[in-house]
Each structure stands twice: as C-alpha cells, then as structure tokens.
C-alpha positions as CSV (number, residue, x, y, z in Angstrom):
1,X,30.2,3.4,33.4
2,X,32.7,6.3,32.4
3,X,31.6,9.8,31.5
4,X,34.0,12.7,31.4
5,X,33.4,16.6,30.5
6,X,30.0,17.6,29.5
7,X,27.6,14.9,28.3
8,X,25.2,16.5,25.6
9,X,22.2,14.6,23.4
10,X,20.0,15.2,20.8
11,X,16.5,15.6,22.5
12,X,16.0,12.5,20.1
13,X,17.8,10.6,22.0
14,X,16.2,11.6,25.5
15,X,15.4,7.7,26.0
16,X,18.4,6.3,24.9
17,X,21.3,4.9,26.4
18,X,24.8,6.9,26.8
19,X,27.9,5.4,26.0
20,X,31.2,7.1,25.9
21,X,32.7,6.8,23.2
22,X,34.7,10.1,22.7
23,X,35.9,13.1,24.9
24,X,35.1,17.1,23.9
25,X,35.3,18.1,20.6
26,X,38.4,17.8,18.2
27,X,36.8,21.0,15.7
28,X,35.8,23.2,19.3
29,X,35.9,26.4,17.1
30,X,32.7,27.2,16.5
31,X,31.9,30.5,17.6
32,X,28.4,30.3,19.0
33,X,29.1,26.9,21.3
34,X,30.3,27.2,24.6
35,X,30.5,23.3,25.4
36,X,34.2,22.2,25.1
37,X,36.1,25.9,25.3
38,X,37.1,25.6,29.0
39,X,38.1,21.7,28.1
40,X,38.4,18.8,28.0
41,X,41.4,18.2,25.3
42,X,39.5,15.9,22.6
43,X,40.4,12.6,23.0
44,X,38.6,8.8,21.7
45,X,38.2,6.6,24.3
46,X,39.9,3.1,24.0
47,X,37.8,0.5,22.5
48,X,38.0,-2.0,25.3
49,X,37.1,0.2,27.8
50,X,33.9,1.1,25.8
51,X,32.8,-2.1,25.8
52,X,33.6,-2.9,29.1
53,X,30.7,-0.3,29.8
54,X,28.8,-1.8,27.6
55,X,28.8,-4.9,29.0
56,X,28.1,-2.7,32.5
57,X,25.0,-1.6,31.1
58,X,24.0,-4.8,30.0
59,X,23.8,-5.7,34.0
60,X,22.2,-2.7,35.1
61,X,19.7,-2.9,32.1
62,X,18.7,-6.2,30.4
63,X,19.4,-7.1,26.7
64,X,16.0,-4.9,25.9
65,X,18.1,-1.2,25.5
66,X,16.3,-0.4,22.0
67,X,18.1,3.1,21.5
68,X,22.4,3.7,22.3
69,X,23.6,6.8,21.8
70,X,27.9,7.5,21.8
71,X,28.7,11.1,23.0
72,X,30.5,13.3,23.3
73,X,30.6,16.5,20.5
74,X,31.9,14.6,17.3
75,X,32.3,11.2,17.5
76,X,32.0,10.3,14.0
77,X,35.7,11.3,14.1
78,X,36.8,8.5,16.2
79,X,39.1,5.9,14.3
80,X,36.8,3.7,12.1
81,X,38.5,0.7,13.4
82,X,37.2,1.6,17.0
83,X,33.7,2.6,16.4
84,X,33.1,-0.5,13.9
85,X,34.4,-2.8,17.2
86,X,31.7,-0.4,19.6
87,X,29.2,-1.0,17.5
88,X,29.1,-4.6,16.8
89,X,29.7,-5.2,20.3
90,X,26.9,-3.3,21.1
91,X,24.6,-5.1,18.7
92,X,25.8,-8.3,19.8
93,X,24.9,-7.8,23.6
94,X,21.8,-5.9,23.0
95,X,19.9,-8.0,20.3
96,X,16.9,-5.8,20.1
97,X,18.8,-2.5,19.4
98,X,17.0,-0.3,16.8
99,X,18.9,2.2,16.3
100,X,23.1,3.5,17.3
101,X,23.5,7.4,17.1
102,X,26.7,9.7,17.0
103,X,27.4,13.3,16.6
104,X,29.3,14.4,13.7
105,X,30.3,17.5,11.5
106,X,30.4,17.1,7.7
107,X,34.1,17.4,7.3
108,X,35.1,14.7,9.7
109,X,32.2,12.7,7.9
110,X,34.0,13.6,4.7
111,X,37.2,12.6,6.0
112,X,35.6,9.0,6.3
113,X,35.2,8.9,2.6
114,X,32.4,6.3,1.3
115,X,34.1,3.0,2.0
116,X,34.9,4.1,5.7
117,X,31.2,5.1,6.3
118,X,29.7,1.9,4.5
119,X,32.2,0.1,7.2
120,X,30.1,1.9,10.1
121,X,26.8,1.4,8.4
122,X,27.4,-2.0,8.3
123,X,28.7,-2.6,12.0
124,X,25.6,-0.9,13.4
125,X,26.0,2.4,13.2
126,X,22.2,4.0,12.2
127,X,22.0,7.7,12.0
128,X,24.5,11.3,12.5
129,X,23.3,14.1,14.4
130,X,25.0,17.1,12.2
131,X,25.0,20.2,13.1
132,X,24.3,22.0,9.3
133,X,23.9,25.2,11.2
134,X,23.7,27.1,8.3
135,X,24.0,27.1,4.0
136,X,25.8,30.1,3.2
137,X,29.1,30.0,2.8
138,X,29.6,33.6,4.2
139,X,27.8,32.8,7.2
140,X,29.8,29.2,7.9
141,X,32.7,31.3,7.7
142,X,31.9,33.9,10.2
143,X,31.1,31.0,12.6
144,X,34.0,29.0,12.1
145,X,32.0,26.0,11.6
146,X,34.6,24.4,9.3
147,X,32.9,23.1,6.4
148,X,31.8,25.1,3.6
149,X,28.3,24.9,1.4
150,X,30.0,22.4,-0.7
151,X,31.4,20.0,2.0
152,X,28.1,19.8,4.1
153,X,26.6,18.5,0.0
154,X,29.0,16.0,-0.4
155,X,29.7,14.5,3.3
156,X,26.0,14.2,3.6
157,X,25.0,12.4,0.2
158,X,28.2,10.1,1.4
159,X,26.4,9.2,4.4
160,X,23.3,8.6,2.9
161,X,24.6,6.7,-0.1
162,X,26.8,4.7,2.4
163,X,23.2,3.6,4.2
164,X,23.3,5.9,6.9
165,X,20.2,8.3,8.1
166,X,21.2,11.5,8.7
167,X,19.5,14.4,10.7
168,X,20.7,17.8,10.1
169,X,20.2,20.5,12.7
170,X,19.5,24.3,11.1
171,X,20.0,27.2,13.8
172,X,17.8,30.1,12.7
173,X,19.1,33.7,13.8
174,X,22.7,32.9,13.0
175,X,23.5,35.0,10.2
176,X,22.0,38.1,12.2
177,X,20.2,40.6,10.9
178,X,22.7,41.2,7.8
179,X,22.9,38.0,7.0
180,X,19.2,36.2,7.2
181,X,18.3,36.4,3.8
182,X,21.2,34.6,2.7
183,X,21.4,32.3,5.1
184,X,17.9,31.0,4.6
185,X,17.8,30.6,1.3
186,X,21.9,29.0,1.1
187,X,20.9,26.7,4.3
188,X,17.5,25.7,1.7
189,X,19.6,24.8,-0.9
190,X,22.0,23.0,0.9
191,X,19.2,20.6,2.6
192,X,17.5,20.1,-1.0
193,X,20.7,19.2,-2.5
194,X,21.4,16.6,0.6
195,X,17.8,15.0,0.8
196,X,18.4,14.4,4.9
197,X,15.8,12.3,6.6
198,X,15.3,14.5,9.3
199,X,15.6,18.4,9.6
200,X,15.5,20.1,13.2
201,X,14.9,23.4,13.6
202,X,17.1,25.7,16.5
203,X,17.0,29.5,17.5
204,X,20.6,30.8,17.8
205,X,20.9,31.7,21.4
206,X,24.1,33.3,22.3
207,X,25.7,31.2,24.9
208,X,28.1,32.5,27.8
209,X,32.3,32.8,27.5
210,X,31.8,32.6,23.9
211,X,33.4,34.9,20.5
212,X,29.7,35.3,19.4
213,X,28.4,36.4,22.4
214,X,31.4,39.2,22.4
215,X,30.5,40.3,19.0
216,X,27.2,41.1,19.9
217,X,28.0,43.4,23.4
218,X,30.3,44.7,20.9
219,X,27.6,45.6,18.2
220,X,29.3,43.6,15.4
221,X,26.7,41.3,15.2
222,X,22.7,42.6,15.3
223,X,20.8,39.6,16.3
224,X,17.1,39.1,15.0
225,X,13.8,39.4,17.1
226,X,11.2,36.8,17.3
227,X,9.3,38.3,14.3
228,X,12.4,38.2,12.3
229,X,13.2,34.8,13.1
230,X,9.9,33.3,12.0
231,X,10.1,35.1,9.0
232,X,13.4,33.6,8.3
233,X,12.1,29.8,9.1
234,X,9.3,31.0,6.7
235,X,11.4,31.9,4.0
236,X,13.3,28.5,4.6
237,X,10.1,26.6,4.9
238,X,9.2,28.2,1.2
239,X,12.3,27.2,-0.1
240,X,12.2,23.7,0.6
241,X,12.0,20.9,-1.9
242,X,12.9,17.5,0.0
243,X,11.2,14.8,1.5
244,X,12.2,14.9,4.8
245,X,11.0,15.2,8.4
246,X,10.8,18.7,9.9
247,X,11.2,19.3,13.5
248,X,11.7,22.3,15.5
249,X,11.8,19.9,19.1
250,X,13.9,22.8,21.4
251,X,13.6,24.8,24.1
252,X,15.4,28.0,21.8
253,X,12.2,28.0,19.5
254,X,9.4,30.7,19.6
255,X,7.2,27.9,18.4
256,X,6.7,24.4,17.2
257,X,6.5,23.1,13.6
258,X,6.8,19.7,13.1
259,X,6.1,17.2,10.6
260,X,6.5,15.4,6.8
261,X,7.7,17.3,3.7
262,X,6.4,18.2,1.5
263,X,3.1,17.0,2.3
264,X,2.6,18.8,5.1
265,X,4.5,22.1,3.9
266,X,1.5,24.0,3.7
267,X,0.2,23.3,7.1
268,X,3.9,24.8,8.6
269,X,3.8,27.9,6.5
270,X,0.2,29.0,8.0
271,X,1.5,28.0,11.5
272,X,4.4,30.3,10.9
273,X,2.2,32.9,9.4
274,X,-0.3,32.6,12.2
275,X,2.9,32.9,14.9
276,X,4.1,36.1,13.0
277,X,0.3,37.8,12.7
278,X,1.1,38.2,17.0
279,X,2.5,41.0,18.7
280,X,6.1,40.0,19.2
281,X,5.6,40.7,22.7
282,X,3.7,37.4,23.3
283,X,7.3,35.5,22.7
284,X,9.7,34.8,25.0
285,X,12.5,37.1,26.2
286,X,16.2,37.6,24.7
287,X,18.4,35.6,27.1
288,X,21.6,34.5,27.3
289,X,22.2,30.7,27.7
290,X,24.7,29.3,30.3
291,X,24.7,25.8,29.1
C-alpha cells in the first residue's frame, strides 16, 4: 500500500483501515496547522491505484475490515467521479464495512453542492471529519480557515440532508483571550443551526513553524489558561441546543466530557464547574506541539 507526506486520523478512526486517497491539503492556510506547510503539493491520487491498495489490503486483512478511513487533510475535495469509484470498490471487496470516513472543510463540501454529495452518500461514503474550528466570523478570518459562519451552516445541512453523518471538531482557545466570548457563543450558534451528529471538543495548542505560533512570541495574540478555557467550553456547553454527541477525545484537553445532548447537558456543565472549582495549577503545562 501507498502513503506519502504525513498520515493524520481522527482518534475515531484509531481502528480503522488507511487508504490513500489524497496527498496534503489543497486549503493549507490555516494558521494554527503545521501539517502540510513544509509540503507535499496537494494532489488526488488516481483511482486505479487506490483500489489497487485496496485490493492489497484485502490480502493482508480478510473481507472482515469494518471501519476504512481515506486520508490525507481534505479529501472530500477529490473529484466526485474518483471517490464514488473508491468507495464502491471498497464496499464491494469488503462486504461487512460499516462505515467509510474522509476529512473535509465546509467550503470544499459546499463546492460539492447537494447532488454531488448524495452521489458519495450513495457509493459508500458514511461520515466527514470537519474541522468547524470556530463560529465567529472574526475569528475564522484571523485563522484563515476559509469558510465563514454562513458556509460552515450551509455545507453542513448539505451533508446531512444529502445522508451523510457529519462530526464537527471545535478547538477551544482559538479566539485568544480577546476573542473567547465571541467565539463561544458564534461557534454555539453555528453547531445549533447545523444539528451535526457528533461534536468533538480540542484545546488550541500552538504548533511549531506556524503564523499563529509567531503571533503569539510576538504578543499579538494572548492565549487563554486552563481556567479560561473551561470557562469557554462552559459557556459553549450553556449555549447548546442540538441533539448531538459531545466528545472532547484529545490529548490537548484539560479534561474529559463526553456524552448525548441534551440529555446529558447537565451532567457536563458540573464536570466543567467541578474542573474550574481547582487550582489551575493541577492542569497541564503550556507547550508547544511539534506534530
């Protein structure tokens, strides 16, 4: 099998099986991610050369894979013809697949328009990983994610109209210190308006080599301590009107919340308020993250 440039996954997907499909990241602005900066040029893999690994992994594993996942960082932009011809092929030589996973921002999922989606939905293609980051259109903007309030709404309602689950990925800490208010109760609104099946919490960590990481040696941007942080997820957590699963499954996080809204809302809000009634001290250390 073929893998090229840095492999990532959703911790989701820890037991499922990697395909490549695409290469880097055709967005690769964002200013907090260090993944694809130093290359590789984004670049979709050729169809038949994705199924021949397929059919490799068919060998090496049995027809009893239950989980595929296609990196790399966006591969909901691939062509639609290509990823309809992956998936199918993938769902014909592995008959007990459950579920086929990509990565995907909301404008290249927006770019797809309904029919194009519907298409993927019905070739296989289960659930998109997107990295929501944030709701507040100031705070998108300062991160260069490349979608606005407005075009996270409408790509994910497309996916989810077009049959597709969707998991949306919030990174606490990003608007800094000027910015949290804002950015918890925009990135709230946004997920209510979406109705996502799954919600998974990060801490913005600032990563190595990267524009974010420069503005904050530089004193541009003030990040937020661990107190400041979980008042932020508890402000989110407060806003939230969705039925959706909440997760907060990564290494970044002070502390683990995790389960169903909005029957268990009440249960996360004391854990937070429980987590904020310690001395900050008892949280981990400011570090910066190398991968």
């Amino acid at each position: 099998m073929h893998y090229e440039g840095p492999i990532y996954r959703p911790p989701s997907e820890a037991n499922s099986l990697l395909i490549q499909a695409t290469v880097g990241c055709p967005w690769n602005r964002c200013t907090f991610c260090m993944v694809y900066k130093n290359g590789p040029r984004y670049r979709e893999r050729g169809p038949a050369d994705i199924c021949r690994d397929i059919d490799e992994a068919r060998e090496t594993y049995g027809d009893h894979v239950r989980t595929l996942f296609f990196p790399a960082g966006n591969t909901i932009a691939m062509r639609t013809d290509g990823l309809t011809v992956i998936c199918a092929h993938a769902r014909k030589v592995f008959p007990q697949l459950e579920r086929i996973t990509v990565y995907g921002s909301s404008q290249y999922i927006r770019k797809k328009g309904p029919e194009e989606l519907k298409r993927l939905a019905d070739a296989g293609l289960t659930r998109i990983h997107v990295g929501l980051e944030s709701g507040d259109d100031e705070v998108l903007r300062r991160i260069r994610k490349g979608a606005d309030s407005a075009t996270h709404i409408k790509a994910g309602r497309m996916a989810i109209d077009a049959g597709l689950e969707l998991s949306l990925y919030v990174m606490l800490g990003i608007g800094g210190r000027s910015h949290t208010a804002a950015h918890a109760q925009g990135t709230a609104t946004v997920i209510n308006a979406i109705q996502p099946h799954f919600i998974r919490l990060r801490t913005f960590v600032p990563k190595i080599n990267t524009p974010l990481l420069d503005d904050i040696e530089a004193g541009s941007f003030e990040m937020l301590g661990a107190h400041g942080v979980l008042r932020e997820a508890l402000e989110l957590l407060e806003a939230l009107d969705t039925n959706s699963l909440l997760a907060s499954d990564h290494y970044t996080n002070y502390i683990n919340i995790e389960g169903r809204l909005p029957e268990d809302k009440d249960r996360m809000i004391k854990r937070v308020k429980e987590a904020l009634a310690r001395d900050e001290s008892d949280f981990r250390s400011f570090f910066v993250g190398t991968q």
